[in-house]
DRENVEXKE-708842 format. One line per field, with one value per residue (C-alpha): residue number from 1; chain; y, z, x. Coordinates in pm, 1 decimal. Layout:
! residues N
pos <- NUM/... .
unit <- A/... .
north <- Y/... .
up <- Z/... .
east <- X/... .
! end
This chain:
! residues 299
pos <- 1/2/3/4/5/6/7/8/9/10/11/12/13/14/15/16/17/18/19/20/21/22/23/24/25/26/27/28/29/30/31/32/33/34/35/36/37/38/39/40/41/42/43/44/45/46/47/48/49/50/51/52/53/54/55/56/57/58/59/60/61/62/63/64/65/66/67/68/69/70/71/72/73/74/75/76/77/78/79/80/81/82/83/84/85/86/87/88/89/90/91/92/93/94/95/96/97/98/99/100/101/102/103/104/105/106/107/108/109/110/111/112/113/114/115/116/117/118/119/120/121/122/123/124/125/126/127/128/129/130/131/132/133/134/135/136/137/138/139/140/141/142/143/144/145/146/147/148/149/150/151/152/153/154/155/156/157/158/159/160/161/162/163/164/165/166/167/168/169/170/171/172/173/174/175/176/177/178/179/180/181/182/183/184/185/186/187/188/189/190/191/192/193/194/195/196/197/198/199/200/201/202/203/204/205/206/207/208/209/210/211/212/213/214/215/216/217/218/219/220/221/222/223/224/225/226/227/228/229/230/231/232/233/234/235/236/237/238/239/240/241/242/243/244/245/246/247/248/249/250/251/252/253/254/255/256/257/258/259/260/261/262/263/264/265/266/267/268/269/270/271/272/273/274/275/276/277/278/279/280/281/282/283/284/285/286/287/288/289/290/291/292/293/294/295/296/297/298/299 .
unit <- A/A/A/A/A/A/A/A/A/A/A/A/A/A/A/A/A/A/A/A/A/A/A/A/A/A/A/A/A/A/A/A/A/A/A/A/A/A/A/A/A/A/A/A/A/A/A/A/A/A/A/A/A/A/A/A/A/A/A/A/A/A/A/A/A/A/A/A/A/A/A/A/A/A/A/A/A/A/A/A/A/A/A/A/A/A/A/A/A/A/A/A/A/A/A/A/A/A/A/A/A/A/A/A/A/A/A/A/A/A/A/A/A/A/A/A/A/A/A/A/A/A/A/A/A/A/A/A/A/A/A/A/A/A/A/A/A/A/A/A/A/A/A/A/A/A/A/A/A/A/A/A/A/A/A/A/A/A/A/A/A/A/A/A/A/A/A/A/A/A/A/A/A/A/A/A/A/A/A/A/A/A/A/A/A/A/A/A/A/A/A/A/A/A/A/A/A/A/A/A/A/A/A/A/A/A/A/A/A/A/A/A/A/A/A/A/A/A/A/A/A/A/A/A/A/A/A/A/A/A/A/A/A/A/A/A/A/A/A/A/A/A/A/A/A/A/A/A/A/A/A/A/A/A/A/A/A/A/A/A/A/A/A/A/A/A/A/A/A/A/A/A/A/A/A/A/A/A/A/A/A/A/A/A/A/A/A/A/A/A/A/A/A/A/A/A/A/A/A .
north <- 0.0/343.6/626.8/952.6/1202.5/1586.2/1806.4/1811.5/2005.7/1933.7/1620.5/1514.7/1492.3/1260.0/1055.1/1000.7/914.5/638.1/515.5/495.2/349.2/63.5/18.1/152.5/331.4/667.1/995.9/1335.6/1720.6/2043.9/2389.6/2399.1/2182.2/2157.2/1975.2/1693.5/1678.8/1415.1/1179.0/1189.9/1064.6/805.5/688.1/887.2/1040.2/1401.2/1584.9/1894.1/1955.2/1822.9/1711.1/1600.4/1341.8/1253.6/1144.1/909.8/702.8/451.7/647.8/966.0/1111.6/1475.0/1659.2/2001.6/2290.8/2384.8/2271.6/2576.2/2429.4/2070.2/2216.8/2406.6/2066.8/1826.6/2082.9/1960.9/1611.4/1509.0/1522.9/1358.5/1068.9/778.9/656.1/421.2/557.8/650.4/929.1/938.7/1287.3/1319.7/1662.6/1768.2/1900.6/1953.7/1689.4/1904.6/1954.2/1609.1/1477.6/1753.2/1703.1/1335.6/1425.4/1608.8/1323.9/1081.1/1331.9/1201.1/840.0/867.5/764.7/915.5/786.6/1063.9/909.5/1226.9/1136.9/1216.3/1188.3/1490.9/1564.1/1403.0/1043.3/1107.7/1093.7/766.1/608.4/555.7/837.4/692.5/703.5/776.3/682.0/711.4/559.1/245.2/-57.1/-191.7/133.1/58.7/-299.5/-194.9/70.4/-78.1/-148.3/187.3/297.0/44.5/265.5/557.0/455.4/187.4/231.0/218.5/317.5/272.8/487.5/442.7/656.3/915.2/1186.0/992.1/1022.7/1437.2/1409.0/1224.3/1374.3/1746.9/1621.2/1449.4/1776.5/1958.8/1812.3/1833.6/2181.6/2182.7/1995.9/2227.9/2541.9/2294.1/2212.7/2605.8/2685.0/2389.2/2404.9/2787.1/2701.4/2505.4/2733.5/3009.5/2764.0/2713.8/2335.3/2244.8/2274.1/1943.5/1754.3/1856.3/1729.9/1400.3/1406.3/1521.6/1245.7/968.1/1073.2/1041.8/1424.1/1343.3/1357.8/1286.2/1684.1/1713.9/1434.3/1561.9/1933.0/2017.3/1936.9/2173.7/2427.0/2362.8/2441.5/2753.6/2653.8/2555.9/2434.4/2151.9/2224.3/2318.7/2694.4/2908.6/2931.2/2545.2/2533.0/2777.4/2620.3/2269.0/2445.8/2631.0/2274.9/2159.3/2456.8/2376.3/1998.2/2157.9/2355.2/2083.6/1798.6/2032.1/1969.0/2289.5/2349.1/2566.7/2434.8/2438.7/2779.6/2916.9/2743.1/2876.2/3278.5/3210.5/3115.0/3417.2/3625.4/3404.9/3493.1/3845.2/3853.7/3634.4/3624.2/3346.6/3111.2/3113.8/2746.7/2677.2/2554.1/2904.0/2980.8/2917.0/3220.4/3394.4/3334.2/3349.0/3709.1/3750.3/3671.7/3776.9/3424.0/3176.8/2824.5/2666.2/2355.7/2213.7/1896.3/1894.0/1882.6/2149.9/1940.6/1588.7/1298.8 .
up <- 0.0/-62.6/158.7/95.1/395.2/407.9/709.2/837.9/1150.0/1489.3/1490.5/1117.5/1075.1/1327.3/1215.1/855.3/983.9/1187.3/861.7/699.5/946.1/963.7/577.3/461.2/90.1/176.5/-7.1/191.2/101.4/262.7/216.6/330.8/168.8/375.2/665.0/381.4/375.8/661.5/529.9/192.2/339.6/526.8/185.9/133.5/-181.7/-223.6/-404.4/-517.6/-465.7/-259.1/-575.2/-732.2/-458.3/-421.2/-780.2/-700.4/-365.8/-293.9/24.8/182.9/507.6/670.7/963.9/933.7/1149.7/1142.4/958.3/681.7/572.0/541.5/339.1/122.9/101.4/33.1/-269.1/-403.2/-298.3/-403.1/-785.5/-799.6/-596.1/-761.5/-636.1/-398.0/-197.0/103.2/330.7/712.0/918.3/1226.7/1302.5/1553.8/1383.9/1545.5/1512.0/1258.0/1074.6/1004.7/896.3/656.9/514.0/518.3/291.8/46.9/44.8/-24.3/-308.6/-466.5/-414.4/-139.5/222.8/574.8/897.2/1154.4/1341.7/1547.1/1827.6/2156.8/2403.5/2278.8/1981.6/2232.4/2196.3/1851.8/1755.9/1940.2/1786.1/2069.8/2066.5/2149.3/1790.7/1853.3/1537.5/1420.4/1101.3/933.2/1103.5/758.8/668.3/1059.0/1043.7/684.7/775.9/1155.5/1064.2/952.8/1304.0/1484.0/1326.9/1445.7/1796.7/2047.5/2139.9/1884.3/1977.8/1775.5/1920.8/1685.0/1338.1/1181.8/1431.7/1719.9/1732.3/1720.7/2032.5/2261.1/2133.6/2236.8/2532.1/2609.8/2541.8/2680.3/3046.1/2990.9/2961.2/3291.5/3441.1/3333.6/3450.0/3811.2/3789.9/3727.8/4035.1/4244.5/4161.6/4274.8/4621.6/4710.9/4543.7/4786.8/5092.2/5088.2/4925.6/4752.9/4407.5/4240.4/4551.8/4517.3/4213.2/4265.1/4551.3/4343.5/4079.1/4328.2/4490.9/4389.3/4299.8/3974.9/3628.9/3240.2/3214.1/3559.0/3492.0/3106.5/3066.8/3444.7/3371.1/3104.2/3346.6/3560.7/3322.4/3191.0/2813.9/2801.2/2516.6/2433.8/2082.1/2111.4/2105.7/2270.7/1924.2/1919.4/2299.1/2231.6/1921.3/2114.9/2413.9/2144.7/2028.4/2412.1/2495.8/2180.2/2273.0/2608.4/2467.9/2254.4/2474.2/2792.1/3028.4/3176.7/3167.2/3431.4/3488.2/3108.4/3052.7/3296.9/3144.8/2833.4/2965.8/3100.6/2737.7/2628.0/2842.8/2818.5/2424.7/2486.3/2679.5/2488.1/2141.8/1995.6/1825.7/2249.9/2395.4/2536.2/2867.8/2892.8/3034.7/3390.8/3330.2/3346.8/3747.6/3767.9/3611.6/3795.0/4164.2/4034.9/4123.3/3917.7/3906.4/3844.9/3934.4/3826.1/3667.3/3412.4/3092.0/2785.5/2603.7/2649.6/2525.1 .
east <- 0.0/108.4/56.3/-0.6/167.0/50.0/135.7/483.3/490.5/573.1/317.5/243.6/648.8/679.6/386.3/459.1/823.8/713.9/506.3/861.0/1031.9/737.6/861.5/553.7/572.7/496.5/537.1/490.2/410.1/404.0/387.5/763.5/963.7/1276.0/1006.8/976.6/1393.0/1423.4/1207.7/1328.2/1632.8/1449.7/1342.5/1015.7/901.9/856.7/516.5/551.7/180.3/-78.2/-271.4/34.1/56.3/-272.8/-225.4/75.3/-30.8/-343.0/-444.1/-355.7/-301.1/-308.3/-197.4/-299.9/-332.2/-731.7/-1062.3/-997.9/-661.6/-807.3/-1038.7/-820.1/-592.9/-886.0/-1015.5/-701.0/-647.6/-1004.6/-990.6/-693.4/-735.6/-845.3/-1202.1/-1228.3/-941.4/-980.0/-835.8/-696.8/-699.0/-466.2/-601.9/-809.7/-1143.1/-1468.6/-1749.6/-1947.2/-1597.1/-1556.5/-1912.3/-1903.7/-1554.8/-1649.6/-1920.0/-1750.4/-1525.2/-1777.9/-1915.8/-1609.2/-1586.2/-1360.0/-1371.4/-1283.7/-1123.8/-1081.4/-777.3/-650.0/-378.8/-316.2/-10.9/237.1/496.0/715.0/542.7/482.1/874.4/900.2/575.5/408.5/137.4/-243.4/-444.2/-865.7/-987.3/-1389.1/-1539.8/-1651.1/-1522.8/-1344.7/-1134.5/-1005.6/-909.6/-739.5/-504.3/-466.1/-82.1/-38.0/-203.6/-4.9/298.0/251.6/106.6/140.2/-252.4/-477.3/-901.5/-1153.1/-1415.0/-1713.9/-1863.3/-1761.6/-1716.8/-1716.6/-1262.4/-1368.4/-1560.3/-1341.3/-1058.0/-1177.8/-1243.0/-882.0/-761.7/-995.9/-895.5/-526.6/-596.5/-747.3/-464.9/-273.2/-378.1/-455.9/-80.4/63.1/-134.2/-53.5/357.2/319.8/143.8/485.7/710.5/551.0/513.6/882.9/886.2/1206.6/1028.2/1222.3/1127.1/698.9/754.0/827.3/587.6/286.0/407.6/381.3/58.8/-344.7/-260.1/-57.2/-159.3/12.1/17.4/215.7/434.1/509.2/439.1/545.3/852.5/905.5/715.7/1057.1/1271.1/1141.7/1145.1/752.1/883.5/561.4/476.7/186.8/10.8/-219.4/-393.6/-462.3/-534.1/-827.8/-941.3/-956.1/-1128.2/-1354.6/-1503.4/-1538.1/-1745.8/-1987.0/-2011.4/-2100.4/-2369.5/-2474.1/-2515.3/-2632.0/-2299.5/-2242.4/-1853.5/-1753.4/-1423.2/-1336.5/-1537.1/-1252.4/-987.9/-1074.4/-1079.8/-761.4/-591.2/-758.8/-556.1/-240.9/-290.2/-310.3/-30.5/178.9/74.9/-86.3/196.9/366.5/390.9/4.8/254.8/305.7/6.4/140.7/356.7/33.2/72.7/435.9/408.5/156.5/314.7/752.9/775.5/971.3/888.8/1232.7/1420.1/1731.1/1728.3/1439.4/1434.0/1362.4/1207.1/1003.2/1215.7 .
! end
């Protein structure tokens, strides 16, 4: 089978290397083309277009950066593909997103699988980020080896837009962590706790969380460096707050969280590390949350 790779960044790069590393045939695009250079080396082919490559490969995958892009990129993709192919979306859309996309798609003779990913850029690079995917049951159990590349647990939560739901709301609750971990590390900075030691308490307790035992380390630092921004963060928390209204769960936890990314955009531009919105507090307070001994960035 030949794959299709679109989307390079910080997460689709990762992916579509693991795909060539698995010895998959894979051939990759994006805008930039010195993201494509590694994997070229790895063996990859290179598109000059995304319709270009849509016309070389049996299937195609995409990592992009919001719904309009996949949009622009499918308008492409589509009348090139040959029908009966069928394409796979790492990206985090929004429910509504992805049944619509899906039928445009299927206007075409093509078919979706939402397979977005969760875990961190970090887990990515080592193929062992956790894969969500939603759609028919047969497009799952075909391209399962290609899942079981890029992640060491594989989901398969359902239709079409079911991957969208749970997805937002994976990331909606790391969010939450988050902003809970910023404001816990600060109570034993100020309390006078050795701030490397609360660490490693709050990581062995009932207290302790992925986010706190990933991102708070980067928190330590002072890189934030999680590749991830404030622009995404609010985009993810955007589609929480509409399942929210949607289903009738009020979110007042979230509803904060989300206010509070709108000021940590405001204060430090969109594009800043979404991590960074513990500096909110530490700007906040003059008080520094740094240890020795942690890392810049997750491993």
């Amino acid at each position: 089978m030949h794959y299709g790779y679109i989307g390079l960044g910080n997460l689709g790069g990762h992916l579509a290397a693991s795909l060539i590393r698995a010895g998959f045939r894979v051939t990759v695009h994006d805008l930039n083309p010195a993201l494509g250079a590694r994997h070229v080396d790895m063996g990859a082919g290179w598109a000059d277009s995304p319709a270009a490559l849509a016309g070389m490969v049996d299937h195609v995958f995409t990592c992009l950066p919001s719904p309009a892009v996949s949009d622009a990129v499918l308008a492409q993709v589509l009348p090139a593909l040959r029908e009966g192919a069928h394409w796979i979306e790492n990206s985090t859309l929004g429910r509504d997103d992805i049944l619509r996309l899906g039928a445009v798609a299927a206007g075409h003779g093509v078919r979706l699988m939402e397979a977005p990913v969760t875990g961190g850029v970090h887990l990515a690079a080592q193929g062992k980020i956790t894969v969500l995917a939603g759609g028919d049951r047969d497009l799952y159990d075909l391209h399962l080896p290609a899942l079981q590349a890029i992640g060491d647990r594989i989901f398969h939560m359902g239709p079409l837009g079911s991957a969208a739901v749970i997805k937002v709301i994976t990331n909606m609750l790391a969010f939450i962590h988050l902003v809970a971990d910023g404001e816990a590390l600060m109570l034993a900075k100020r309390g006078g706790l050795d701030l490397a030691t609360a660490w490693q308490a709050i990581a062995a307790s009932s207290g302790s969380s992925f986010v706190h035992e990933t991102e708070g380390q980067l928190i330590l630092n002072g890189s934030y460096d999680i590749a991830f921004s404030m622009d995404l963060a609010l985009k993810d928390l955007g589609f929480a707050m509409g399942f929210g209204r949607e289903f009738g769960v009020p979110l007042d936890l979230a509803g904060m969280v989300e206010q509070t990314f709108v000021k940590g955009k405001a204060a430090y531009g969109g594009a800043a590390q979404s991590t960074q919105i513990v500096k909110l507090l530490e700007d906040v307070l003059g008080t520094d949350l740094r240890a020795d001994g942690f890392p810049a960035r997750l491993e």
